[in-house]
LOFI-497013 format. One record per residue (C-alpha): residue in three letters; x, y, z. Coordinates in pm, 1 decimal, decimal comma. Each point is the difference from the previous one (the first is absolute). Layout:
! LOFI-497013
+-----+----------+----------+----------+
|   r |     east |    north |       up |
+-----+----------+----------+----------+
| ALA |        X |        Y |        Z |
...
+-----+----------+----------+----------+
This chain:
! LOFI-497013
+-----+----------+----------+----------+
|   r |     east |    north |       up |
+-----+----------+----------+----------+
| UNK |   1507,7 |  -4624,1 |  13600,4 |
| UNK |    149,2 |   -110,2 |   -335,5 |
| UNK |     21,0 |    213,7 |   -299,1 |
| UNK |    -12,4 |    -76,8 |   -344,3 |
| UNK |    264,6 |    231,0 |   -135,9 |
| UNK |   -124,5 |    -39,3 |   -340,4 |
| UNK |   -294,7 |    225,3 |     61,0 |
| UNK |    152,0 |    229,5 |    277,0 |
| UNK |    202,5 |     63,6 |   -323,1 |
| UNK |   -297,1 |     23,8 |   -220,7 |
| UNK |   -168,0 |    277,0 |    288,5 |
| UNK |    328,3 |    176,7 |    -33,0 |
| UNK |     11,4 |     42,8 |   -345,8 |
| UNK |   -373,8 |    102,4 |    -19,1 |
| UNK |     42,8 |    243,1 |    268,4 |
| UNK |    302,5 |    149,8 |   -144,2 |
| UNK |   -147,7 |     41,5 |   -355,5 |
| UNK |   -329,1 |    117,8 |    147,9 |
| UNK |    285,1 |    305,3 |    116,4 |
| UNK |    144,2 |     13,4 |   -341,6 |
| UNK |    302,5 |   -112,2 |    162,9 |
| UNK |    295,0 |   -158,0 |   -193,1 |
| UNK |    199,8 |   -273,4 |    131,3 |
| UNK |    263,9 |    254,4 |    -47,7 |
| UNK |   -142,9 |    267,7 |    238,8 |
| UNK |    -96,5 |   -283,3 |    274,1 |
| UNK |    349,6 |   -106,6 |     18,4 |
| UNK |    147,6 |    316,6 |    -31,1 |
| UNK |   -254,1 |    122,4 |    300,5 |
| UNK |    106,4 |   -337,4 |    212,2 |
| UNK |    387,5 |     34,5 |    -73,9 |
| UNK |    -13,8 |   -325,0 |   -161,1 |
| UNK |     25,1 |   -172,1 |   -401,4 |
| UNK |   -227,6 |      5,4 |   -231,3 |
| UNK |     75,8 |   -384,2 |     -0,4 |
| UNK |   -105,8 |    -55,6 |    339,6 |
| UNK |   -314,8 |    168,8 |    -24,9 |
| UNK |    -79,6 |   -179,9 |   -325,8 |
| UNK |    101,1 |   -355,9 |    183,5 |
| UNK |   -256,1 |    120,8 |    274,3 |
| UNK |   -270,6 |     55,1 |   -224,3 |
| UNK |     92,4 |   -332,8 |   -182,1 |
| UNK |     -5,5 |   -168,1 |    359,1 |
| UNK |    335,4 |   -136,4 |    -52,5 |
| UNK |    101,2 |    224,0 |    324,8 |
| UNK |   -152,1 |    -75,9 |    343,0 |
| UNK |    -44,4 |    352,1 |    129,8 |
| UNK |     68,9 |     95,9 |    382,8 |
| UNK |   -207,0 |    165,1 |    208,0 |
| UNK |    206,4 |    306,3 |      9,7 |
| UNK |     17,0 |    -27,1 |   -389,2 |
| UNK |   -383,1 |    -51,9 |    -84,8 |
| UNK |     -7,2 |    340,4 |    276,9 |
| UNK |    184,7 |    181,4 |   -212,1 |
| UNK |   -150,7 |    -50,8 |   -307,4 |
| UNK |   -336,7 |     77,8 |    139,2 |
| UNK |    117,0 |    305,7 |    159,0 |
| UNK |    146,4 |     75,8 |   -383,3 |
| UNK |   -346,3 |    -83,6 |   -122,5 |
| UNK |   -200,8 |    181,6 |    189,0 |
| UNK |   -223,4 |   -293,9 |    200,2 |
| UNK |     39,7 |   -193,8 |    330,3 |
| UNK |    193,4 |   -349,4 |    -63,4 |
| UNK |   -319,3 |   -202,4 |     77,0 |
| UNK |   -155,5 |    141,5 |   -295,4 |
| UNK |    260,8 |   -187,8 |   -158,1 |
| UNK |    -23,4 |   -280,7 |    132,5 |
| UNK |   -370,0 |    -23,1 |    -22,2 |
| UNK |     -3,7 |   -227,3 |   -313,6 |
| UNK |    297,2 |   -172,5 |     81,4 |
| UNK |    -63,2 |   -249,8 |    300,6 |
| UNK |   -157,9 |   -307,1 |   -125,6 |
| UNK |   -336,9 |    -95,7 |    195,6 |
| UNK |    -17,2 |    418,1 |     83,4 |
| UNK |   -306,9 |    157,0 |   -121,1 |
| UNK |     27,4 |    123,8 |   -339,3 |
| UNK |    324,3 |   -180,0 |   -134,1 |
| UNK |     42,2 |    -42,4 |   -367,8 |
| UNK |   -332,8 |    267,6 |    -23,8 |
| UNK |    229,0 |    249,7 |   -176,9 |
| UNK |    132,1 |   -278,3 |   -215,7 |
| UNK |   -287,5 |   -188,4 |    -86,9 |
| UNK |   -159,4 |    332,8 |    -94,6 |
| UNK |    263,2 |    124,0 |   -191,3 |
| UNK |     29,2 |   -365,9 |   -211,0 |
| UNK |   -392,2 |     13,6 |    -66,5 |
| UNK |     20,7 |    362,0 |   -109,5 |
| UNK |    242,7 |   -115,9 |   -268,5 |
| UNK |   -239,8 |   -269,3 |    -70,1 |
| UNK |   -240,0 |    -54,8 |   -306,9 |
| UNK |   -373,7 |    -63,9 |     53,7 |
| UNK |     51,1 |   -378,2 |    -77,4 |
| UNK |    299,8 |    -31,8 |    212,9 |
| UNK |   -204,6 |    152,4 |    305,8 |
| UNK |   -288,4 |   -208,6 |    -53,2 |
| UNK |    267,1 |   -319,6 |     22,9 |
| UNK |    140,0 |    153,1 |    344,1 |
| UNK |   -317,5 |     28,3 |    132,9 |
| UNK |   -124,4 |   -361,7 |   -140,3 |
| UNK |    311,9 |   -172,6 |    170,8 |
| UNK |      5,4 |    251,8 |    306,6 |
| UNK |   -373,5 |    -96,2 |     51,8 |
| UNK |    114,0 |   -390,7 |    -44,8 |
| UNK |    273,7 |     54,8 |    264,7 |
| UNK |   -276,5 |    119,3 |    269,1 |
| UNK |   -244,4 |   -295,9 |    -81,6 |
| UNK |    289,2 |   -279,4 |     92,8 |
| UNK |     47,9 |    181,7 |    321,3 |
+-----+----------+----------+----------+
């Protein structure tokens, strides 16, 4: 399975702000640097599997939640993201996603 470390950084982040965690207090709680955890959430960092377990263990959820949004062709990948762009969205600029979302499906 390949994993776009990109948004298993995104699904991090959210998670960990969802906690009203700091970057601070997840690398304190993992023994590691605050740099490390930022370059994971960045996706600079490919993060092992014993890694990604520990951070989900710090977080409170099982390490497939994680990964969830983060394997391209999974169901539900770039959901969080693509909701989270819209929502920042103004009327006209969703009405031009849709448009050219709805163009994409017609040449398929």
């Amino acid at each position: 399975m390949a994993v776009d470390y990109d948004q298993l950084g995104r699904q991090i982040k959210k998670r960990r702000r969802a906690l009203g965690q700091t970057q601070d207090t997840l690398a304190e709680a993992l023994g590691v640097s605050v740099g490390y955890v930022s370059q994971i959430e960045r996706g600079v960092t490919k993060v092992s599997l014993d890694t990604l377990a520990s951070i989900a263990a710090c977080l409170g959820c099982d390490p497939s939640e994680l990964l969830a949004g983060a394997a391209p062709g999974a169901p539900g990948y770039l959901d969080g993201a693509l909701s989270a762009a819209c929502a920042e969205m103004s009327p006209s600029q969703k009405k031009l996603l849709l448009s050219i979302a709805e163009d994409i499906l017609e040449t398929q």
